[in-house]
C-alpha positions in Angstrom: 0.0 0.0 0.0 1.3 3.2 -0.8 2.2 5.0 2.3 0.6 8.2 1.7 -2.7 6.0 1.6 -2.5 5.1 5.5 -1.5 8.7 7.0 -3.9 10.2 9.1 -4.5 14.0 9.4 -5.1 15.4 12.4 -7.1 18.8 12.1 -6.9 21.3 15.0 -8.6 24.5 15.4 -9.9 27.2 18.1 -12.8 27.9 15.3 -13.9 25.7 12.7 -11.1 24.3 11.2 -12.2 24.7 7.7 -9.1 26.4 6.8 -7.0 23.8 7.8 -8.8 21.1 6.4 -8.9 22.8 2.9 -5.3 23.7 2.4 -4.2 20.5 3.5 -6.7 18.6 1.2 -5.6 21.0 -1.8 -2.2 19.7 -1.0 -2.8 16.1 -0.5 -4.6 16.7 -4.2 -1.2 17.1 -5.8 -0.5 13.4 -4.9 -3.4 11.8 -6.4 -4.2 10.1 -3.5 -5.9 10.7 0.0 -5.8 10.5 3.7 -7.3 7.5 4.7 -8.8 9.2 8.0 -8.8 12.8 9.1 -9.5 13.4 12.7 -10.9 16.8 13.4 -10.4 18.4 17.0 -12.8 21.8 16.5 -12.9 25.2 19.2 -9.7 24.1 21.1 -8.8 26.8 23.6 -5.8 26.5 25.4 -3.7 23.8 25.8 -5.6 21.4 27.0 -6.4 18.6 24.5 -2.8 19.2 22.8 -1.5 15.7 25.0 -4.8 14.0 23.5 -3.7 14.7 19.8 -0.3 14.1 20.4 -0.6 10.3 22.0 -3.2 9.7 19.2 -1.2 11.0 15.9 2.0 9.3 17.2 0.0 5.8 17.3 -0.1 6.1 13.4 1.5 7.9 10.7 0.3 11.4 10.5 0.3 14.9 10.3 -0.9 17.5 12.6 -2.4 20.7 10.7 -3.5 23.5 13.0 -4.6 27.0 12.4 -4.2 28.1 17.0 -4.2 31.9 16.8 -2.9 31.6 20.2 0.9 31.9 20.1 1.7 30.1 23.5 -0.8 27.1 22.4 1.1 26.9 18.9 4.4 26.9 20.4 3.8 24.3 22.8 2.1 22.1 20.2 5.1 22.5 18.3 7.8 21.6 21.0 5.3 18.3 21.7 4.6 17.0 18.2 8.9 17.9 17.3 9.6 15.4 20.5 7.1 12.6 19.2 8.6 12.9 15.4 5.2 14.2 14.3 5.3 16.2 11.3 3.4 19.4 12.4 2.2 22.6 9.6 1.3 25.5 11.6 -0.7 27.5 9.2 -2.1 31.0 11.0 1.4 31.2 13.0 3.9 32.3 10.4 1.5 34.8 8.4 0.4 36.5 11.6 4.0 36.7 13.0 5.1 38.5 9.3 1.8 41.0 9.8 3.0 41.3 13.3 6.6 42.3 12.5 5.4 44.4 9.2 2.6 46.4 11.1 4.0 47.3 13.9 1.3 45.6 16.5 0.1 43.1 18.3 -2.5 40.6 17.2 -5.8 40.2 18.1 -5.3 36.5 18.8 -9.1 36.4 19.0 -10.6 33.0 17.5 -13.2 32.9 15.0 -13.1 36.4 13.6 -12.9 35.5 9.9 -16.0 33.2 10.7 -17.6 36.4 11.9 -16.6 38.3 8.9 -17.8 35.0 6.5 -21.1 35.7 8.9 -21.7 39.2 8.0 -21.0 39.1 4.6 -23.4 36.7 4.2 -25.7 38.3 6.0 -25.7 41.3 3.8 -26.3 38.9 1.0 -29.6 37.7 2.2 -30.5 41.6 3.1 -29.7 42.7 -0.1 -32.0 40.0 -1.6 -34.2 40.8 0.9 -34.6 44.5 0.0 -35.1 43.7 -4.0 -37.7 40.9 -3.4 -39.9 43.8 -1.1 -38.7 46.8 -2.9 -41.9 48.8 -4.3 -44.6 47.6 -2.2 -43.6 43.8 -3.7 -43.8 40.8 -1.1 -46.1 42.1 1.5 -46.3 38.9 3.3 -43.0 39.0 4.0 -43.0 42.6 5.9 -43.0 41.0 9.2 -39.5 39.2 8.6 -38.2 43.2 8.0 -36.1 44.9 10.1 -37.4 48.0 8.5 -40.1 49.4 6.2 -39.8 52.3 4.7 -42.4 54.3 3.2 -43.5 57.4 1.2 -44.8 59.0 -1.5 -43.3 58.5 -5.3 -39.6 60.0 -5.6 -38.6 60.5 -2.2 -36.1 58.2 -2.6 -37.3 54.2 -0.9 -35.4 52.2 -3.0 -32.0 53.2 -2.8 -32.2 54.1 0.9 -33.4 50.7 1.2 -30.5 49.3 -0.8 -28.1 50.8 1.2 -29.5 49.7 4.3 -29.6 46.6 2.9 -25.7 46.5 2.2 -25.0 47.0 6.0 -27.0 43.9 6.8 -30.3 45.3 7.7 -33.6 43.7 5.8 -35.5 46.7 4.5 -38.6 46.6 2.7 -40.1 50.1 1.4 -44.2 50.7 0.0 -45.3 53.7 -1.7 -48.1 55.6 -0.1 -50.6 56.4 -3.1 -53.6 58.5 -1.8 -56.1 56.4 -3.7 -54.6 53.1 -2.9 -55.3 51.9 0.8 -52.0 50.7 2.2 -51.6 47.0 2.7 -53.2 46.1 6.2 -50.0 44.5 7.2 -48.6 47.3 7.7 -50.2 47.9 10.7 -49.1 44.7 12.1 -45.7 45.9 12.0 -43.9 47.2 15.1 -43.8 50.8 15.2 -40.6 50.8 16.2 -40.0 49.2 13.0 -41.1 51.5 10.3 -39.8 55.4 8.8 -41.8 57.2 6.8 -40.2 59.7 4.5 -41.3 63.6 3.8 -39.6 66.4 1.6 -41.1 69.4 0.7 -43.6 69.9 -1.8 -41.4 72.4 -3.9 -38.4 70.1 -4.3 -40.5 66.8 -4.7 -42.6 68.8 -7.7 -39.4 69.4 -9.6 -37.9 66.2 -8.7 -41.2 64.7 -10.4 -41.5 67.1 -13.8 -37.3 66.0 -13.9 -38.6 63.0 -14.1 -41.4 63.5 -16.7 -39.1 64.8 -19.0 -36.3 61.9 -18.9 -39.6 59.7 -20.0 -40.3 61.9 -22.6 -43.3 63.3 -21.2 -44.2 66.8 -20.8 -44.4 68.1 -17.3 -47.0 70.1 -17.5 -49.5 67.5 -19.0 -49.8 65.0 -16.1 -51.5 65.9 -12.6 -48.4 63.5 -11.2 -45.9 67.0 -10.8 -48.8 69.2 -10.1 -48.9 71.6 -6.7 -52.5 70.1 -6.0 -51.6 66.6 -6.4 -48.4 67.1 -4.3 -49.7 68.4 -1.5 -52.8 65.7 -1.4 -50.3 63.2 -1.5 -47.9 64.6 1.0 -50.7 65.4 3.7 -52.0 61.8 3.2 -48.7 60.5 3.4 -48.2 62.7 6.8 -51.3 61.6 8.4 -51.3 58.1 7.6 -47.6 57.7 9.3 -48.2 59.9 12.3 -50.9 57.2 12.6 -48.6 54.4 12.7 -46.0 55.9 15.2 -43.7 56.2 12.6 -40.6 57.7 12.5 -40.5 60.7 10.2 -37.5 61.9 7.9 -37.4 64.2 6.1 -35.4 64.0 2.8 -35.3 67.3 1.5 -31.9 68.3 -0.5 -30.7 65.6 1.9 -28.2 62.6 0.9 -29.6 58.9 0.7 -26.4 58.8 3.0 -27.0 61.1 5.6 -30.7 59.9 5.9 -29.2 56.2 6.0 -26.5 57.1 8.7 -29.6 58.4 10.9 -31.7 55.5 10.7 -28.8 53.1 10.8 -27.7 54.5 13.9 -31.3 54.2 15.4 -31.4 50.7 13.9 -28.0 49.6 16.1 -29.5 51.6 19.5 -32.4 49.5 19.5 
């Protein structure tokens, strides 16, 4: 049998050990070949079970692959393993000792943090398709699952503030508030706590609205949709109905998406 057949690889980690387990599989690829058992010791802390893999991966032939952020748990897994004749790779130990030297400080030497950062990007993944499956008044049903919901009449910006939202993790859904359309009744079944409403003044949301006429090809001054009258229906409505949910009210007026996203964000974390 060939003898890279029988080794066994010994996986240790303070996290999940994924790391590990994948660079040393890429490398036992290049031998077209495989370990014929791979032992995985997951969430180590301190040096507690280092005796345990020792005695076990000097029984057979091995190799011990560990990715320890701790530097004294490394180093005495290292001392061990050298005194048994166990070959030991000690992934997370050399890189963080270069970034160590090269920037000038300490590490962390926190497990787990790229699993965090895996965590939250991931999270923002599912928020961002979150935000386009509810964006426009779309997916109702799913309002409850929201962390937020905006809403507001036509051009005060939902959609991208939802967006942007979205991309720091929070599930935002935003409905447009149409005076002769009743609101979905869901709406009300949403915590207050949960919902922003979004004002801007009539003047600036008129010309937003005949800007945006004109880029359809569509003259301004031929649809009630820009008109003073049908503004100011729209924004009282819109004012009413959210003062009647407890809403939080914004006001968007010559304002950033970013500075109106920083606010809400910020309320969103204090909760």
């Amino acid at each position: 049998m060939d003898a890279l057949e029988t080794l066994t690889l010994f996986i240790v980690s303070d996290s999940t050990g994924e790391t590990a387990e994948h660079v040393a599989l890429a490398a036992i690829s290049q031998f077209d070949t495989d370990f014929s058992k791979i032992v995985r010791y997951r969430y180590v802390e301190g040096s507690g079970k280092i005796d345990e893999v020792v005695s076990r991966a000097a029984a057979v032939p091995s190799i011990v692959v560990c990715t320890l952020v701790d530097r004294q748990t490394r180093s005495v897994f290292a001392e061990k393993t050298a005194a048994a004749g166990i070959p030991f790779v000690d992934l997370l130990g050399p890189m963080v000792d270069a970034l160590e030297m090269r920037l000038g400080r300490k590490p962390l030497q926190a497990p787990g943090l790229l699993r965090k950062l895996d965590e939250d990007y991931f999270q923002k993944i599912k928020a961002v398709e979150f935000a386009i499956q509810c964006d426009d008044g779309r997916s109702t049903e799913s309002l409850p699952e929201a962390d937020l919901v905006i809403l507001g009449v036509s051009r005060t910006g939902k959609t991208p503030l939802s967006m942007y939202i979205a991309n720091k993790g929070f599930k935002a859904a935003n409905i447009p508030l149409i005076p002769e359309v009743d609101p979905p009744e869901i709406i009300r079944k949403v915590p207050s706590s949960k919902i922003v409403g979004l004002i801007i003044s009539a003047e600036r949301l008129i010309q937003i609205r005949q800007e945006r006429l004109r880029l359809l090809g569509l003259e301004p001054s031929a649809s009630a949709y820009a008109t003073r009258e049908r503004v100011d229906r729209e924004l009282q409505a819109a004012t009413d109905y959210l003062k009647s949910l407890g809403a939080r009210i914004y006001d968007v007026t010559d304002r950033a998406v970013e500075e109106t996203a920083q606010e809400i964000l910020d309320f969103l974390r204090a909760r």
